[in-house]
PDB file of N, CA, C, O and CB in Angstrom:
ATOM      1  N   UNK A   1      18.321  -5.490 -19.098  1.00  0.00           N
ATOM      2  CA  UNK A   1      18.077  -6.487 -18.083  1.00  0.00           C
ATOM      3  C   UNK A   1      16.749  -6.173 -17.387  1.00  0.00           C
ATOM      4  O   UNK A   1      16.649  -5.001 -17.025  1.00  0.00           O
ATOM      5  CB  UNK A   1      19.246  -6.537 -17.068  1.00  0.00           C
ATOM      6  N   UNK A   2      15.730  -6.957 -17.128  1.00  0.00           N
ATOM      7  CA  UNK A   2      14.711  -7.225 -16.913  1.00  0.00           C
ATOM      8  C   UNK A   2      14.799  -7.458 -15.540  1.00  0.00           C
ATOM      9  O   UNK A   2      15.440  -8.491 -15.347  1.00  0.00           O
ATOM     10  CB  UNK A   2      14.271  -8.078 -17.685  1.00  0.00           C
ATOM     11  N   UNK A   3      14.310  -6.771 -14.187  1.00  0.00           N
ATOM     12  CA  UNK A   3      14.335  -7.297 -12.583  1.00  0.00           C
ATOM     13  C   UNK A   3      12.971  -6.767 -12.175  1.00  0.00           C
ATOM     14  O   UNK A   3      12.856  -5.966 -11.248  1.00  0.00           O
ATOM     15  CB  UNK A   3      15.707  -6.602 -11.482  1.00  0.00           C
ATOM     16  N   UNK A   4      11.975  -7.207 -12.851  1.00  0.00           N
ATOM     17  CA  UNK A   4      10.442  -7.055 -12.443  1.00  0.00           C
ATOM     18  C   UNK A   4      10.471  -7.987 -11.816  1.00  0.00           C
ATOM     19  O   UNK A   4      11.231  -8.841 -12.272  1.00  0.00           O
ATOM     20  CB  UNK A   4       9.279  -7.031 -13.381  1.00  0.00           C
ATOM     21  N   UNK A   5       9.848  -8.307 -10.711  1.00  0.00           N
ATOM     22  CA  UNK A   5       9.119  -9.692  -9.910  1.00  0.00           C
ATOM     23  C   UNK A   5       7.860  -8.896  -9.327  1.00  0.00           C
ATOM     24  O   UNK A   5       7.435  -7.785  -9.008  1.00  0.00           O
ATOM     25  CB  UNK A   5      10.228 -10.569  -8.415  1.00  0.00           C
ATOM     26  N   UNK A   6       7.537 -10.411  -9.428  1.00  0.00           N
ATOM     27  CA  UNK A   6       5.843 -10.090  -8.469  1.00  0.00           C
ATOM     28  C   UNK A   6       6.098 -10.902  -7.602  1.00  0.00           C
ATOM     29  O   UNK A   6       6.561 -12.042  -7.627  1.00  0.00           O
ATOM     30  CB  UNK A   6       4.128 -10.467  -9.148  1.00  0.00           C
ATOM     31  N   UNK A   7       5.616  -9.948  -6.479  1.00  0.00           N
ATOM     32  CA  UNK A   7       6.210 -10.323  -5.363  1.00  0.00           C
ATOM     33  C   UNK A   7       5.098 -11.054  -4.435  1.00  0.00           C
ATOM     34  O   UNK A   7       5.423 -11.535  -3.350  1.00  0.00           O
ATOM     35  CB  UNK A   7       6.877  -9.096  -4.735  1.00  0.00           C
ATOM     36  N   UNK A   8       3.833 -11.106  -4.898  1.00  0.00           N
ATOM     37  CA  UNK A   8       2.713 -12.239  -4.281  1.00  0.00           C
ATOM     38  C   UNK A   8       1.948 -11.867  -5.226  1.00  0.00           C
ATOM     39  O   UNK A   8       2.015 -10.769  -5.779  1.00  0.00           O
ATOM     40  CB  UNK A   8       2.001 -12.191  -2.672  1.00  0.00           C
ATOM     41  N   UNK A   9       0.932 -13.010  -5.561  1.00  0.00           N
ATOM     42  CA  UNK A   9      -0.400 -13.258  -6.186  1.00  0.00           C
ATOM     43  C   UNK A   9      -1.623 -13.156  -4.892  1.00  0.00           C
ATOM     44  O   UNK A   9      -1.584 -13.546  -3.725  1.00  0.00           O
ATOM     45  CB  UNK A   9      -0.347 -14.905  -6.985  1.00  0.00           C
ATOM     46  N   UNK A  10      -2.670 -12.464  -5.669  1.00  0.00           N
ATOM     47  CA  UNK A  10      -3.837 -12.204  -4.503  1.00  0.00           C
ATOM     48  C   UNK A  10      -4.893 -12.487  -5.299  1.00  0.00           C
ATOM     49  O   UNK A  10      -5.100 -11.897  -6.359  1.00  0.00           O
ATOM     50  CB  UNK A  10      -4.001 -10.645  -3.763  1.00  0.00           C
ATOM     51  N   UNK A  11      -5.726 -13.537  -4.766  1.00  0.00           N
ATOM     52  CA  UNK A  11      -7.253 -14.545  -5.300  1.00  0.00           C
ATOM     53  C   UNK A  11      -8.096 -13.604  -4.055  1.00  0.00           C
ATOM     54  O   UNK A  11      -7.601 -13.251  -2.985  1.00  0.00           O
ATOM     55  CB  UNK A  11      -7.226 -16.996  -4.944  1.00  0.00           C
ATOM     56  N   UNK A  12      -9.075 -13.408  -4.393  1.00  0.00           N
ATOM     57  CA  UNK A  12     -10.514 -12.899  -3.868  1.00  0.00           C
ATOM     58  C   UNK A  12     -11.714 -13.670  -4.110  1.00  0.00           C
ATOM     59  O   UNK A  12     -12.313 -13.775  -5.181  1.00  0.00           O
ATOM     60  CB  UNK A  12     -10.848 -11.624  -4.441  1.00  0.00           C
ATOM     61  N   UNK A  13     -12.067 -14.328  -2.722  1.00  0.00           N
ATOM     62  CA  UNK A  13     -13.595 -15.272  -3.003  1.00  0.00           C
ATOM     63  C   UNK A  13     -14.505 -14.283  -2.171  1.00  0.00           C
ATOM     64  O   UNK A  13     -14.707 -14.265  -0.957  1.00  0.00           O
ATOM     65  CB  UNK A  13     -13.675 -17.231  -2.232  1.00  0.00           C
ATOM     66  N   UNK A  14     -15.116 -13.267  -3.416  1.00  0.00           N
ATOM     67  CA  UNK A  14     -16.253 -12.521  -2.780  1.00  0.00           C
ATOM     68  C   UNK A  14     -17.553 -12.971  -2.222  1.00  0.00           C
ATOM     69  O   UNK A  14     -18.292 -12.155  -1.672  1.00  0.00           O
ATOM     70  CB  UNK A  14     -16.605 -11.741  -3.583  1.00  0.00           C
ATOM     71  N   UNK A  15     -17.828 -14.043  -2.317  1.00  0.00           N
ATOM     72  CA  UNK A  15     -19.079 -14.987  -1.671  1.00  0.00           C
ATOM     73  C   UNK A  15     -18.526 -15.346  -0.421  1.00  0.00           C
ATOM     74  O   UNK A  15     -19.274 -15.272   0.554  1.00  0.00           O
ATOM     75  CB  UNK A  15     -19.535 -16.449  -2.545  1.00  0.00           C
ATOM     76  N   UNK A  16     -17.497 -15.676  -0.282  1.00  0.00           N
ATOM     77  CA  UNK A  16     -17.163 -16.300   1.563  1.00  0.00           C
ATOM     78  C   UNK A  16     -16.048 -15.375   1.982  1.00  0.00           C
ATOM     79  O   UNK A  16     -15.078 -15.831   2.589  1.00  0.00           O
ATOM     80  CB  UNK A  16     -16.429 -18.272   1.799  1.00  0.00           C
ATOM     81  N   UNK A  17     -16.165 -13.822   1.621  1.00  0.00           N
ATOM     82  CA  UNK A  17     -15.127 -13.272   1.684  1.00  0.00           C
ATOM     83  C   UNK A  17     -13.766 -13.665   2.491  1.00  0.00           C
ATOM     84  O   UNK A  17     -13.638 -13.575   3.712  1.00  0.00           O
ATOM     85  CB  UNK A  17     -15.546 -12.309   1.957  1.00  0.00           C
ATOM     86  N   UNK A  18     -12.594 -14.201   1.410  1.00  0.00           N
ATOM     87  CA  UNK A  18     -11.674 -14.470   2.172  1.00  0.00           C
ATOM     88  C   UNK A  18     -10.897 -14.409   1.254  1.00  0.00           C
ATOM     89  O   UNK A  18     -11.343 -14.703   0.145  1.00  0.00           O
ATOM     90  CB  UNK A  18     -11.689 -15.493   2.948  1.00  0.00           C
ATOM     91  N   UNK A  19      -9.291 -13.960   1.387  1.00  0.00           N
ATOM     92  CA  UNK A  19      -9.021 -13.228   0.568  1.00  0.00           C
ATOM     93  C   UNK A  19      -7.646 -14.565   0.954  1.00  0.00           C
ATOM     94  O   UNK A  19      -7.528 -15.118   2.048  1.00  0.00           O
ATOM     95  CB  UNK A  19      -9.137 -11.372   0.690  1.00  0.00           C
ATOM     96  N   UNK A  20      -6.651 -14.848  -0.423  1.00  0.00           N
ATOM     97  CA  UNK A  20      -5.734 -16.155  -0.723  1.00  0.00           C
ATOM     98  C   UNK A  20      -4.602 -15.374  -1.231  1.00  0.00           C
ATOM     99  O   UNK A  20      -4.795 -14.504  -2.080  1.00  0.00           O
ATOM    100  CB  UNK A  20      -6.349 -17.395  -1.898  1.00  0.00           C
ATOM    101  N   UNK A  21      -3.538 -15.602  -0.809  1.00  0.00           N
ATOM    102  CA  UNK A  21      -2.391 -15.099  -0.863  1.00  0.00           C
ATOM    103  C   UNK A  21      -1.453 -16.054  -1.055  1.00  0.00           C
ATOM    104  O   UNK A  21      -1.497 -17.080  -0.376  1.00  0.00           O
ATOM    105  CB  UNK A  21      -2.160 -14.396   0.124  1.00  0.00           C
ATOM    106  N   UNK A  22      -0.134 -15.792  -2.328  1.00  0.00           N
ATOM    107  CA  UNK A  22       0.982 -16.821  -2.273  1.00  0.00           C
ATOM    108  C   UNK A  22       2.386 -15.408  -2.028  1.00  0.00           C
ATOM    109  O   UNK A  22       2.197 -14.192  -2.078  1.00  0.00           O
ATOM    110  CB  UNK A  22       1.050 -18.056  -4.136  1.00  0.00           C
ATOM    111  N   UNK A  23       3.242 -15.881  -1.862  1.00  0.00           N
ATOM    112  CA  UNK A  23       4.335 -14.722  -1.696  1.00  0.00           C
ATOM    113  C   UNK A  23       5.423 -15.445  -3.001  1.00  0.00           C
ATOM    114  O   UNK A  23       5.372 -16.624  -3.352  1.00  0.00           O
ATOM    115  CB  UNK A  23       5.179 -14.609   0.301  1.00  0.00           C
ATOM    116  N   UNK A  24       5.912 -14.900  -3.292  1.00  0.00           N
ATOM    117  CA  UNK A  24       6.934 -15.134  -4.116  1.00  0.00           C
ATOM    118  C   UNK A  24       8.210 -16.378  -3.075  1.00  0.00           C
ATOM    119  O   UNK A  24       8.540 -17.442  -3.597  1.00  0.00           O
ATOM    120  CB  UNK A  24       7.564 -13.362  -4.580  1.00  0.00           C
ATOM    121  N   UNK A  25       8.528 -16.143  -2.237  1.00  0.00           N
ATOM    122  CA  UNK A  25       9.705 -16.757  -1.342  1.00  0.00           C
ATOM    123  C   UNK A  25       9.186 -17.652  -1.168  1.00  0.00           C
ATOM    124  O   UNK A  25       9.783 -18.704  -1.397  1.00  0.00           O
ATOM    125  CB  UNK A  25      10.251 -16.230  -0.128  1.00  0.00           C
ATOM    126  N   UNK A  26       7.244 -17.704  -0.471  1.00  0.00           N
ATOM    127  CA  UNK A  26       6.604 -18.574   0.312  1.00  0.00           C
ATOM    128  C   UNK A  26       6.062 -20.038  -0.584  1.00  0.00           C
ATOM    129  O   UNK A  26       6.176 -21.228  -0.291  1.00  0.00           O
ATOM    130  CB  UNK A  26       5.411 -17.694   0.969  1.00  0.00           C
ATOM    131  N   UNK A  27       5.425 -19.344  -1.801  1.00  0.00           N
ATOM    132  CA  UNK A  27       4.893 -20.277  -2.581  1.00  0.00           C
ATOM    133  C   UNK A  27       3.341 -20.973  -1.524  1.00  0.00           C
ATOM    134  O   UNK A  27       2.233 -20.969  -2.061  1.00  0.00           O
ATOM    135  CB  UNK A  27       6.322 -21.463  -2.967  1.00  0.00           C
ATOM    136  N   UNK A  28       3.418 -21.220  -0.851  1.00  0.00           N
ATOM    137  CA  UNK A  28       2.498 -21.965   0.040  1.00  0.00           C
ATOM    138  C   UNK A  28       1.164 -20.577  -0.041  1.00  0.00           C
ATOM    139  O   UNK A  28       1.241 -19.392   0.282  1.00  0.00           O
ATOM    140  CB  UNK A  28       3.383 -22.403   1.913  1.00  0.00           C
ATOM    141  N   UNK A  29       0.019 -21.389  -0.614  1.00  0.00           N
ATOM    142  CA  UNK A  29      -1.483 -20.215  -0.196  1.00  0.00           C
ATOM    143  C   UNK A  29      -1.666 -19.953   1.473  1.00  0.00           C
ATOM    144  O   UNK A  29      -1.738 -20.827   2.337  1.00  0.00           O
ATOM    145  CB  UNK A  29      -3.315 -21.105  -0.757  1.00  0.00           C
ATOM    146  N   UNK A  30      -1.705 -18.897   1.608  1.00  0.00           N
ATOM    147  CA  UNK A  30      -2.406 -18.456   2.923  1.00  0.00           C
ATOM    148  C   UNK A  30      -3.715 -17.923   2.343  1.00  0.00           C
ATOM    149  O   UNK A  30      -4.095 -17.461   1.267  1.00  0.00           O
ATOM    150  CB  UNK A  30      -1.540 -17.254   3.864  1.00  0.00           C
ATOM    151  N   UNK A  31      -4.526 -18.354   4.223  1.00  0.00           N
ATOM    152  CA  UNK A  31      -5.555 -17.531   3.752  1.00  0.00           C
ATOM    153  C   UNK A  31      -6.161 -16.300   4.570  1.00  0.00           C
ATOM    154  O   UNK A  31      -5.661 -16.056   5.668  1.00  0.00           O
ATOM    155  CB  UNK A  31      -6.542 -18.387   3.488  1.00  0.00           C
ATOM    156  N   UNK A  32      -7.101 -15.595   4.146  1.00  0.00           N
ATOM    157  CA  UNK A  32      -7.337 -14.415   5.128  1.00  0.00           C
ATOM    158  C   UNK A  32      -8.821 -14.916   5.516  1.00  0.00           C
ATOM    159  O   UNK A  32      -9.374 -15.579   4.639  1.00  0.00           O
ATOM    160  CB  UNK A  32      -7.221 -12.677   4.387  1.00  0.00           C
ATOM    161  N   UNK A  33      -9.365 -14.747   6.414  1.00  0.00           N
ATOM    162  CA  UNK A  33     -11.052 -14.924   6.438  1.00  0.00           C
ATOM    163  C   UNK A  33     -11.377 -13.599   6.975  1.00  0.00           C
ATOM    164  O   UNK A  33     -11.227 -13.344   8.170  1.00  0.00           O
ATOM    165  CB  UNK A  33     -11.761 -16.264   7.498  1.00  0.00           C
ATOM    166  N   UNK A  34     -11.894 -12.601   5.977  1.00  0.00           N
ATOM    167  CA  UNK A  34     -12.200 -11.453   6.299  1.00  0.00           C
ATOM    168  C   UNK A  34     -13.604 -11.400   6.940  1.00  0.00           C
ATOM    169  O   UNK A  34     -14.135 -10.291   6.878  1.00  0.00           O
ATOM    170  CB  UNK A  34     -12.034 -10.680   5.206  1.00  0.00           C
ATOM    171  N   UNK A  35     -14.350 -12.435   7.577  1.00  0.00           N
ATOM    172  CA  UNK A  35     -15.230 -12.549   8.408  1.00  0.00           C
ATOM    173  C   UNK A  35     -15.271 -12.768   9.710  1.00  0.00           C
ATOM    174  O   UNK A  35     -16.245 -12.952  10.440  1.00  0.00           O
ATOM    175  CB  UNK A  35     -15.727 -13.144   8.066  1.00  0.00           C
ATOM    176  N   UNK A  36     -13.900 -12.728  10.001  1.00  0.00           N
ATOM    177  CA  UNK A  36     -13.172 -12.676  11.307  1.00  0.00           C
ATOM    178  C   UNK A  36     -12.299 -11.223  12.061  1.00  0.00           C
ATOM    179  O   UNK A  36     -11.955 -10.908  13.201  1.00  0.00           O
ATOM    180  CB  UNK A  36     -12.147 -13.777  11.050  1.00  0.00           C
ATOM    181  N   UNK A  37     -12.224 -10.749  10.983  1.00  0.00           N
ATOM    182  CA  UNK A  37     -11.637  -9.332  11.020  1.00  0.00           C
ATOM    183  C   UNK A  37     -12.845  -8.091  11.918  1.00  0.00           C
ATOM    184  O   UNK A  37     -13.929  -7.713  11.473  1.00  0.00           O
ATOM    185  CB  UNK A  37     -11.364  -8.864   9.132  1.00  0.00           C
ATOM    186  N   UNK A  38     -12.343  -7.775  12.960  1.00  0.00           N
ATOM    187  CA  UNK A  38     -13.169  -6.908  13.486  1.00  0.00           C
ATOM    188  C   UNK A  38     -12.939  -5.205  12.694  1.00  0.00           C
ATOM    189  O   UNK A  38     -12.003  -4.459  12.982  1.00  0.00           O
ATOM    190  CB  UNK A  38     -12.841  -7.025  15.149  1.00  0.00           C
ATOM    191  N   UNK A  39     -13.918  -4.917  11.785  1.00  0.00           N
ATOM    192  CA  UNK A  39     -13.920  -4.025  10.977  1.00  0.00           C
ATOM    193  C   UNK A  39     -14.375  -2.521  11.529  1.00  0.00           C
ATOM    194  O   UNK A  39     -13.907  -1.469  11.095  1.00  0.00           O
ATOM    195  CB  UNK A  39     -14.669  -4.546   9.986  1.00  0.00           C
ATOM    196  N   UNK A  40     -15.133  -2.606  12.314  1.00  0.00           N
ATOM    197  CA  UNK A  40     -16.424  -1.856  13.280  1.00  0.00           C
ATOM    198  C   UNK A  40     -14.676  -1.132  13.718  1.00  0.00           C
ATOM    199  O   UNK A  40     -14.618   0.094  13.628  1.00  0.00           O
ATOM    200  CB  UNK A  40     -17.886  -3.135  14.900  1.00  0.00           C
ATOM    201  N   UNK A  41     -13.596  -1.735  14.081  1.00  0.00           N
ATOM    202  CA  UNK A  41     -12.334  -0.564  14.901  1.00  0.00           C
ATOM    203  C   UNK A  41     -11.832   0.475  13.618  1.00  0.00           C
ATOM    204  O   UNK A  41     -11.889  -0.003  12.485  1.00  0.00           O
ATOM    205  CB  UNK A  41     -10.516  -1.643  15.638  1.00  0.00           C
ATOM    206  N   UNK A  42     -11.392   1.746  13.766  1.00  0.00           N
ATOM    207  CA  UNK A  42     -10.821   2.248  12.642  1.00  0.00           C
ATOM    208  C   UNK A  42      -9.425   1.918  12.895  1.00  0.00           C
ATOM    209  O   UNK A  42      -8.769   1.609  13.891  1.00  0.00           O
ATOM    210  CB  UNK A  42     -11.108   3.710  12.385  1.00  0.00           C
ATOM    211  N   UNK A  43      -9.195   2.088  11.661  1.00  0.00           N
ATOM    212  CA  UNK A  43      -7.684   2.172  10.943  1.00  0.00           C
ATOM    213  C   UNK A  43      -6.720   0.733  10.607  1.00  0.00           C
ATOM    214  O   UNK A  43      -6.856  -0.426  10.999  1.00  0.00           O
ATOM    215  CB  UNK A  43      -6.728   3.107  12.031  1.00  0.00           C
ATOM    216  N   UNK A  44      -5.981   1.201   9.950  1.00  0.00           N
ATOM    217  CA  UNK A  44      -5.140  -0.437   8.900  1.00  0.00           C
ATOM    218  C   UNK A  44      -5.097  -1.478   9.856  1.00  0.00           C
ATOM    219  O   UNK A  44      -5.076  -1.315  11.076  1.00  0.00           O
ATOM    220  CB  UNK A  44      -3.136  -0.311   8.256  1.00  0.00           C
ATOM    221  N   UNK A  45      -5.081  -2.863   9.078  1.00  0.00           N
ATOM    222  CA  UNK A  45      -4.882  -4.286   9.571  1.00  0.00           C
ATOM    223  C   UNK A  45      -3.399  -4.509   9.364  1.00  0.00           C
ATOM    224  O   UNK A  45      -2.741  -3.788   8.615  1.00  0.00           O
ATOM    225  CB  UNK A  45      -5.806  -5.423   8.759  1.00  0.00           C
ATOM    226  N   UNK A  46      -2.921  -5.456   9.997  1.00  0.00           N
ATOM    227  CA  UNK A  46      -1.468  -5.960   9.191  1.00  0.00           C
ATOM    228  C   UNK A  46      -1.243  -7.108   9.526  1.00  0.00           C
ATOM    229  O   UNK A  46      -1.443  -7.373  10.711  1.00  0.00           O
ATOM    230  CB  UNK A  46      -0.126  -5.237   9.457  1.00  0.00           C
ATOM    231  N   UNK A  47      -0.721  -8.257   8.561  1.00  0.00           N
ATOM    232  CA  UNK A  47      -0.644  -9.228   8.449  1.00  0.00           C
ATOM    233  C   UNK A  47       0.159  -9.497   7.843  1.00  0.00           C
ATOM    234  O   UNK A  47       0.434  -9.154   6.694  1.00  0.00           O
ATOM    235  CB  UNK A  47      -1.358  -9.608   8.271  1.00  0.00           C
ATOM    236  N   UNK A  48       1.129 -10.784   9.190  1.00  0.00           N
ATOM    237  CA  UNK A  48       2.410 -10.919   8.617  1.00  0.00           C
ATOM    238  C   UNK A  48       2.642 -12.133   7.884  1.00  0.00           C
ATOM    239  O   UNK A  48       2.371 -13.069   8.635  1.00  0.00           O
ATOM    240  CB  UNK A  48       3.359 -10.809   9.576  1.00  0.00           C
ATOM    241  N   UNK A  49       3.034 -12.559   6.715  1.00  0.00           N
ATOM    242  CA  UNK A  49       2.740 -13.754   5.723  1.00  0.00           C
ATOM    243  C   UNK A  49       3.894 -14.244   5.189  1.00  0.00           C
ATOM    244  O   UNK A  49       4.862 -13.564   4.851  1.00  0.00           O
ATOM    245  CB  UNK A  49       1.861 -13.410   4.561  1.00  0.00           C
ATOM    246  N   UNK A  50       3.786 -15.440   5.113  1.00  0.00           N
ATOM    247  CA  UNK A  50       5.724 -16.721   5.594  1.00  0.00           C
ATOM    248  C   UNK A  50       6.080 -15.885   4.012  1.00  0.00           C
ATOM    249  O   UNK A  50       5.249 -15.471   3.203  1.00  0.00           O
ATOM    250  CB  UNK A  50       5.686 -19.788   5.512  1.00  0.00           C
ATOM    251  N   UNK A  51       7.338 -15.827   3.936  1.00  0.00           N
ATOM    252  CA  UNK A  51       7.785 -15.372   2.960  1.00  0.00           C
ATOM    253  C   UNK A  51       9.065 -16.239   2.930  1.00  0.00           C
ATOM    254  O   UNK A  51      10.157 -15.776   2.600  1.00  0.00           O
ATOM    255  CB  UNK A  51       7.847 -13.923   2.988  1.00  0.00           C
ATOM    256  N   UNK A  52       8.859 -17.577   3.309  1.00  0.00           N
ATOM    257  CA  UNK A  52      10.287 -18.401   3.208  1.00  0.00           C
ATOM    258  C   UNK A  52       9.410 -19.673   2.558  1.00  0.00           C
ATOM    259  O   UNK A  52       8.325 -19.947   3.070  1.00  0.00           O
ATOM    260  CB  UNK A  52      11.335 -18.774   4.980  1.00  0.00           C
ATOM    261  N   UNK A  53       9.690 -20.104   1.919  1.00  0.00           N
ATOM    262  CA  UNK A  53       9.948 -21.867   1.151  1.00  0.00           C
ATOM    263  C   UNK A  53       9.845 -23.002   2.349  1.00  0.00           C
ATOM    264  O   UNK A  53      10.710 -23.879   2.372  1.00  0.00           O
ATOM    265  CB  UNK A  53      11.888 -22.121   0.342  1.00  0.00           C
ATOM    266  N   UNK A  54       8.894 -22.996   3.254  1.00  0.00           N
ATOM    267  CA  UNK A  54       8.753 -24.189   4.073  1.00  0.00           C
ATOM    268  C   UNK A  54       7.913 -25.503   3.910  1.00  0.00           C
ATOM    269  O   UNK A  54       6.846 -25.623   4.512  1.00  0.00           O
ATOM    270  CB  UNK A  54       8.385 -23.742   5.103  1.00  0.00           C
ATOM    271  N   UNK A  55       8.398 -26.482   3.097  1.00  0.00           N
ATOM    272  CA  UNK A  55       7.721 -26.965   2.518  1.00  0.00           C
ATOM    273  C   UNK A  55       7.101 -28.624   3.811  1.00  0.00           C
ATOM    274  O   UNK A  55       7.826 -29.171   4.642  1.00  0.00           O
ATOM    275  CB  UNK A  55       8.595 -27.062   1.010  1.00  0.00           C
ATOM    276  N   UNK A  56       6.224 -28.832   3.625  1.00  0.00           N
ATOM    277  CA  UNK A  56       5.420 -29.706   4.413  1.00  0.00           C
ATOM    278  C   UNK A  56       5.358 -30.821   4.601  1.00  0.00           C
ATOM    279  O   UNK A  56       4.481 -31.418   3.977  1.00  0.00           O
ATOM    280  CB  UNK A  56       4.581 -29.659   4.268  1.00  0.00           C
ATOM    281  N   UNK A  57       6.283 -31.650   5.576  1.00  0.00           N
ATOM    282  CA  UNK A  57       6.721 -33.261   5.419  1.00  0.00           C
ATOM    283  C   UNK A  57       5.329 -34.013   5.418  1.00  0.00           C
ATOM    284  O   UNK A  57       4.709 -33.785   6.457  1.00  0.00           O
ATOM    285  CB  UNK A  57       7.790 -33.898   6.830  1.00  0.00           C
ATOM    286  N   UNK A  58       4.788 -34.696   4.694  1.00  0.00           N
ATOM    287  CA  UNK A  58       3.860 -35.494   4.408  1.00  0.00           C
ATOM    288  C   UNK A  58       4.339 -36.881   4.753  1.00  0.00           C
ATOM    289  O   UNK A  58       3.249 -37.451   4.818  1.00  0.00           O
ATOM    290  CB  UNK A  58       3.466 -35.304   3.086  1.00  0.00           C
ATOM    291  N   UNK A  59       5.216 -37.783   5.010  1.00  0.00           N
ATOM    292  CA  UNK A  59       5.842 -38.819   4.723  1.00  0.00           C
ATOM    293  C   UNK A  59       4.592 -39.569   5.690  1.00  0.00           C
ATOM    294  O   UNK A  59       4.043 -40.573   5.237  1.00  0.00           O
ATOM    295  CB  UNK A  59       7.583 -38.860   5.065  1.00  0.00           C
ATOM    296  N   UNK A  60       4.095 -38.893   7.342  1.00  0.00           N
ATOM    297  CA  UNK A  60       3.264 -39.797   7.814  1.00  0.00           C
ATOM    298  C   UNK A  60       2.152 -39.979   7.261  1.00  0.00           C
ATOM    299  O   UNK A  60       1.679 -41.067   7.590  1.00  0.00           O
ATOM    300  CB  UNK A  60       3.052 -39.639   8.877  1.00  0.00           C
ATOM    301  N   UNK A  61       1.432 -39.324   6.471  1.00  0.00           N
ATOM    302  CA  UNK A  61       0.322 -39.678   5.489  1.00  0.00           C
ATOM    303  C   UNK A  61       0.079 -40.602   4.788  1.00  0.00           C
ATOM    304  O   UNK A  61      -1.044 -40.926   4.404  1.00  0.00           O
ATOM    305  CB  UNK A  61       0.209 -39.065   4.762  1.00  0.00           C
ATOM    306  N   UNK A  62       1.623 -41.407   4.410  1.00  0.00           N
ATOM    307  CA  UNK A  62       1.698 -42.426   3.394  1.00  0.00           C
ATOM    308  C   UNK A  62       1.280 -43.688   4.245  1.00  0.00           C
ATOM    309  O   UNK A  62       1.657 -44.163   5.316  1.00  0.00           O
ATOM    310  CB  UNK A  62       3.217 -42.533   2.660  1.00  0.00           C
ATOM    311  N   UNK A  63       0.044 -44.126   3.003  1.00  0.00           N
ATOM    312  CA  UNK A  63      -0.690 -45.437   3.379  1.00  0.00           C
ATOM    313  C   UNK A  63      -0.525 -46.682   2.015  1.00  0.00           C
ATOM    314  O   UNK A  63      -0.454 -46.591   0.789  1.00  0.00           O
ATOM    315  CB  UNK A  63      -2.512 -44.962   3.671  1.00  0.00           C
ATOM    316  N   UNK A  64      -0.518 -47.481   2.707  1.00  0.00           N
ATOM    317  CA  UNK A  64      -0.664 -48.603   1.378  1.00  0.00           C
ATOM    318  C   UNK A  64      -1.942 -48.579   0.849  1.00  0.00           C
ATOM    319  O   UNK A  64      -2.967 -48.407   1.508  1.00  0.00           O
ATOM    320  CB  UNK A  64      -0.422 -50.198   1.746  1.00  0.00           C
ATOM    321  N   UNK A  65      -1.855 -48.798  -0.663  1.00  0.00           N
ATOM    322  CA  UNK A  65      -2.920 -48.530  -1.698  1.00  0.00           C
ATOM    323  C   UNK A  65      -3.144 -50.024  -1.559  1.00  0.00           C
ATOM    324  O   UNK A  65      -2.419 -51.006  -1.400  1.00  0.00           O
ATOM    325  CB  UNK A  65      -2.525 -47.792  -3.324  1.00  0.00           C
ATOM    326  N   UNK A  66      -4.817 -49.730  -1.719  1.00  0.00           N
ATOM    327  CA  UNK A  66      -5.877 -50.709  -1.441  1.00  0.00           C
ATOM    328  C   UNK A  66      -6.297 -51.378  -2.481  1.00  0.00           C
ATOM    329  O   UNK A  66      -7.183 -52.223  -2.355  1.00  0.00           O
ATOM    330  CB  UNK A  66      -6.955 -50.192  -0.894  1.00  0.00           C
TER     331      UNK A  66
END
């Protein structure tokens, strides 16, 4: 029996450094903007990231096609 999971995928855009995250639970991309991160302090960051399935009511978006 096979119980590997990956438990998030991690994308890196080294030109606008900002680093894209999905979680396994979350599915939804977050993003990081590591140009906002005050780096100059020492020691670890932590960042807490939805790890639940909240998916995004769109229904007011819907427009009649033109």
């Amino acid at each position: 029996m096979n119980t590997d999971t990956t438990e998030w995928t991690v994308c890196h855009d080294r030109t606008n450094l900002k680093t894209y995250v999905r979680t396994y639970g979350g599915l939804r991309i977050q993003a990081i903007d590591l140009n906002r991160i005050d780096f100059t302090r020492p020691g670890l960051r932590v960042i807490e990231l939805e790890g639940r399935f909240l998916p995004e009511d769109v229904t007011a978006k819907c427009v009649p096609l033109e």
